[in-house]
C-alpha positions in Angstrom: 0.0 0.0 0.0 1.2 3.5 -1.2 -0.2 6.6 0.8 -0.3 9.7 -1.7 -0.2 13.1 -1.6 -0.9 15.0 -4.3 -0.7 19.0 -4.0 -3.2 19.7 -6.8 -6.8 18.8 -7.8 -7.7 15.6 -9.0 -8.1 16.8 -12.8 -4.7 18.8 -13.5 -1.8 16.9 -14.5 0.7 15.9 -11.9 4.8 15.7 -11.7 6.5 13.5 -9.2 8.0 15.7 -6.5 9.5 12.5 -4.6 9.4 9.1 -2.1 9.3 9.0 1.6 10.5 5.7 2.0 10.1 3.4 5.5 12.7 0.7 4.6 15.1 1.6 1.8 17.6 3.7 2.5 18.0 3.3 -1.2 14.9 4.1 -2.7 13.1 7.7 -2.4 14.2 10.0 0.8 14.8 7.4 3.3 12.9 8.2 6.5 15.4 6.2 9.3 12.2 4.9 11.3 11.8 1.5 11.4 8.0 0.6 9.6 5.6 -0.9 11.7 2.2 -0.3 10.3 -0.1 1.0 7.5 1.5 1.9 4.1 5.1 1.3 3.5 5.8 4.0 0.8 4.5 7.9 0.7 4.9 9.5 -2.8 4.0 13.3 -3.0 3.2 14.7 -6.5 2.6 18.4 -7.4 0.4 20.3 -10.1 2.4 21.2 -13.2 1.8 24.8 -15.6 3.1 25.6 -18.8 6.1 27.4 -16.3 6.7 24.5 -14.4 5.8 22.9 -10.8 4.5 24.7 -8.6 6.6 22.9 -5.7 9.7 21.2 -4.9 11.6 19.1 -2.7 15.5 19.9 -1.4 17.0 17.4 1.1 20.6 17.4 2.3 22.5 14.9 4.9 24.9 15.8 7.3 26.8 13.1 8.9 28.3 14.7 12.4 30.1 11.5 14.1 32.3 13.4 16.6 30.9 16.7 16.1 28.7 18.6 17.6 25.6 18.9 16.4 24.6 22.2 16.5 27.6 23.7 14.3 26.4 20.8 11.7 22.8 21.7 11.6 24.1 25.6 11.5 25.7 24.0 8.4 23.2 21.8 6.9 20.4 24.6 7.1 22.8 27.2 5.9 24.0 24.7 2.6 19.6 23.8 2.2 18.6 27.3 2.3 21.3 28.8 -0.6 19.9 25.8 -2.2 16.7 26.7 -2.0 17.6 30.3 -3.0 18.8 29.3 -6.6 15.7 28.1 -7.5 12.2 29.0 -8.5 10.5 28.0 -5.8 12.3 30.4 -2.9 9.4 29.4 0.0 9.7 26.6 2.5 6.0 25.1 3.5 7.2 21.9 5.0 10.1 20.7 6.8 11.3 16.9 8.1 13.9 16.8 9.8 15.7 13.1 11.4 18.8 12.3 13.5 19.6 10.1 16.4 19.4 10.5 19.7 17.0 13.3 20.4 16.5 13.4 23.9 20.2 12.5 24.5 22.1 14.9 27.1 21.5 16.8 30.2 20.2 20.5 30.1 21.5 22.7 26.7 23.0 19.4 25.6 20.4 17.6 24.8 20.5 16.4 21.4 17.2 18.3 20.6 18.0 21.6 21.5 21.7 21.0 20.1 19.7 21.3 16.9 17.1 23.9 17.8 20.6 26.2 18.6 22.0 25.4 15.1 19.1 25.8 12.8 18.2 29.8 14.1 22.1 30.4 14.1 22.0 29.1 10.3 22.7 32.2 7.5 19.4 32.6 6.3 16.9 31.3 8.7 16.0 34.3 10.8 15.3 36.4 7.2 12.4 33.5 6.6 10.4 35.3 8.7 7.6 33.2 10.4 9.1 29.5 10.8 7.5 27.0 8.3 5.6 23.7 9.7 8.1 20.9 10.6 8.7 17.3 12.3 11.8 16.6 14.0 12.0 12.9 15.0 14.8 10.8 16.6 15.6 8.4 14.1 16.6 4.4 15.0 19.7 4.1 12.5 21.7 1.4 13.9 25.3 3.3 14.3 24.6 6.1 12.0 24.7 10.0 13.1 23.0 11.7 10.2 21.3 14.4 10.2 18.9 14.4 7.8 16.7 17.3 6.6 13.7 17.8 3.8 12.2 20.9 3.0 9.0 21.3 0.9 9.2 24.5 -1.3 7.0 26.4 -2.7 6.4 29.2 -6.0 4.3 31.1 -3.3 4.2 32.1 -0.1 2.1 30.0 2.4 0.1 31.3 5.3 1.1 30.2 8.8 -1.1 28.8 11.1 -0.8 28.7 15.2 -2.9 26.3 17.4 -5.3 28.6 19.7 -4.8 25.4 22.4 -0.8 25.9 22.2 2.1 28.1 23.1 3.8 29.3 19.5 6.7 26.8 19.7 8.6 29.7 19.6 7.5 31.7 22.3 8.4 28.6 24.5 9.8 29.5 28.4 13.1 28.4 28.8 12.0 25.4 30.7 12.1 23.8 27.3 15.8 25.2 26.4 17.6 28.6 26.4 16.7 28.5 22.2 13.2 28.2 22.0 11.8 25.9 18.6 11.8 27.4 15.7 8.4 25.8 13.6 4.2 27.0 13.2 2.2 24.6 14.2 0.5 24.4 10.4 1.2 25.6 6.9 -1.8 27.1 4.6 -0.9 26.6 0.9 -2.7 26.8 -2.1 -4.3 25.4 -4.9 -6.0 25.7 -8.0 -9.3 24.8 -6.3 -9.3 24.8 -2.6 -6.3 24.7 -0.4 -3.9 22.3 2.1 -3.4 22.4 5.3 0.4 21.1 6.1 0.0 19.6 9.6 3.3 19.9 11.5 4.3 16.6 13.8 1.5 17.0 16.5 2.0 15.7 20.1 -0.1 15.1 23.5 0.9 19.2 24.4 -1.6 21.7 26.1 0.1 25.8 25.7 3.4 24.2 26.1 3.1 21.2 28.4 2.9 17.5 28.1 0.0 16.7 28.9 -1.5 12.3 29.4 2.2 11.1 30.5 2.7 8.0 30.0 -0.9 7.4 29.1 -1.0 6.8 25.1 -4.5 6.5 24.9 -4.8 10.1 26.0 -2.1 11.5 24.1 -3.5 10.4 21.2 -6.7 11.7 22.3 -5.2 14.8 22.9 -3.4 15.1 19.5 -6.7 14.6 17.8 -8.3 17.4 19.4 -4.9 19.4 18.6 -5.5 18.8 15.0 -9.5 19.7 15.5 -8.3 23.2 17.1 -5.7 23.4 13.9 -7.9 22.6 11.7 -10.8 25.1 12.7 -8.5 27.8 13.1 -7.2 27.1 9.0 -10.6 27.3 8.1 -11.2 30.8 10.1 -7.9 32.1 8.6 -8.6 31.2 5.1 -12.2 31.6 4.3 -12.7 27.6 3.4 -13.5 24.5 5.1 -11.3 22.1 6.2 -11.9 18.8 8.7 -10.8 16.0 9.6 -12.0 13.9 6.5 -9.8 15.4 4.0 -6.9 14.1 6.1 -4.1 12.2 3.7 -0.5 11.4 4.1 -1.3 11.2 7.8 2.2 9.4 9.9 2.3 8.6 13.6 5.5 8.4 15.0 5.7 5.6 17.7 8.3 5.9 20.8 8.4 2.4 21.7 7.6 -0.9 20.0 5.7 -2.7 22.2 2.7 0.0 22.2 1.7 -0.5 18.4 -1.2 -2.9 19.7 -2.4 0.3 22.5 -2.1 2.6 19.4 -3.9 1.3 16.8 -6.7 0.3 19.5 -6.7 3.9 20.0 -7.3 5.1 16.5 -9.5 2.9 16.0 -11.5 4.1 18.7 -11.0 7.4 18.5 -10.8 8.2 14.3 -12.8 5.2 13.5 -12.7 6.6 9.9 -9.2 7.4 9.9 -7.3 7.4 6.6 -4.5 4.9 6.2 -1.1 5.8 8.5 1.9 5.2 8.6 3.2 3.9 11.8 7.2 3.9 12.2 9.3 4.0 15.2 11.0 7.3 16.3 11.3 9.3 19.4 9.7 12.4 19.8 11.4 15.6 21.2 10.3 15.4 24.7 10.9 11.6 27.1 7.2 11.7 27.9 5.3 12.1 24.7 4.8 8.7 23.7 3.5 9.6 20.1 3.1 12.3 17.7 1.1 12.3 14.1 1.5 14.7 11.3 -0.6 14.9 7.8 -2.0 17.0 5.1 -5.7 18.3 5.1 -7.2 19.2 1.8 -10.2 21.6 1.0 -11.2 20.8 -2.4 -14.1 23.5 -3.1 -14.5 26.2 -5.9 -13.2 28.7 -3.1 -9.8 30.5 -3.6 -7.4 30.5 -0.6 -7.4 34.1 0.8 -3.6 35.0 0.7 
């Protein structure tokens, strides 16, 4: 099974924009999670005009064995955005972004906020203005430190969205690290008819604290009324309707193993119409969120997105 995004309406011709693959390091834009459930493959595809795409993909890889991680991810985001800057499609909507490790260290050391220190410090991030939406997992690579980053580009601008039931990630108190995050909660984009609502990774978090620990039937209850509150608010912002039932390309991101049988219990009881997800194994950014989900909600009306 293949989950697919496609970022234009059904009736325009479509170019392959690329692969998130669950398995292959080889094949597509390797996502270093192991797969546990749901489809194995995700291919996005975007709307073509006589100029071109109107989106693109740019990923670079940073291996930083014996480095430390913030100066790399300085330098990875640095080398992604001049990337992105030679092109025709000069605005980031969507970011994925995988290493090892996340939670690892005490304090500023912590892997996570490592990274969250090197990405604002990187030449050309600040100018961006508001942050675009993102995921930043901690990947299972056996023996690899990668980092590895995707950014989703655009020809046009895209229209942040915050979460009324959370802090803006960065507006964070320092109780989550000196550098606060640096991501909106969702990314309005659109389309020919209607729009899409880019869903950044989505945990169990209420203004900005965990919230259900160690209770994953409640965070994932949470996260659903997270995406709810998202959701609405895209709608209110925009001028069209979005919900939960144009959900597609929808991940969940699983800390541990052993809970796939509690999760999909969950979903099922909770989203009993849920779209197909992908379930892999990766750590989330904080030690007691036990699971986050991310996806893409389409509006496909005669409306125009308000920009």
């Amino acid at each position: 099974m293949i989950n697919e995004v496609k970022l234009g309406s059904p009736t325009e011709s479509a170019a392959s924009l690329c692969s998130f693959g669950f398995e292959d390091p080889v094949h597509g834009i390797y996502v270093p999670c192991p797969h546990l459930d749901g489809p194995r493959e995700e291919v996005w595809s975007t709307a073509e005009s006589r100029s071109g795409a109107f989106f693109s993909v740019v990923h670079v890889e940073h291996c930083y064995r014996g480095r430390n991680l913030s100066e790399v991810t300085a330098k990875a985001y640095t080398e992604l955005l001049a990337r992105i800057e030679r092109t025709q499609h000069r605005f980031i909507v969507r970011m994925w972004n995988f290493f090892p490790e996340i939670t690892r260290g005490e304090g500023e050391r912590e892997s996570y906020r490592q990274f969250c220190s090197g990405r604002v410090h990187a030449r050309g991030w600040r100018e961006l203005g508001l942050p675009p939406a993102a995921t930043v997992i901690g990947a299972r690579d056996q023996g690899e430190q990668v980092l590895r980053v995707v950014a989703l580009c655009s020809r046009e601008s895209g229209i942040p969205v915050e979460n009324p039931r959370q802090v803006s990630s960065w507006r964070y108190s320092e109780t989550y690290g000196r550098i606060p995050p640096s991501f909106s909660r969702g990314m309005l984009v659109p389309l020919e008819r209607g729009g899409c609502l880019l869903a950044s990774g989505t945990a169990s978090i209420v203004a900005e604290r965990t919230v259900h620990k160690g209770e994953l039937h409640g965070q994932v209850g949470e996260i659903l009324r997270n995406l709810d509150s998202l959701v609405a608010r895209a709608s209110e912002v925009s001028g069209i309707q979005f919900d939960r039932g144009g959900a597609v390309g929808m991940r969940a991101y699983l800390r541990n193993r052993g809970d796939l049988p509690a999760l999909q219990a969950a979903i099922a009881a909770l989203w009993p119409n849920a779209p197909p997800i992908v379930v892999a194994l990766g750590d989330v950014c904080r030690q007691d969120l036990l699971v986050e989900f991310e996806g893409a909600f389409f509006a496909r009306t005669g409306e125009t997105l308000r920009m």
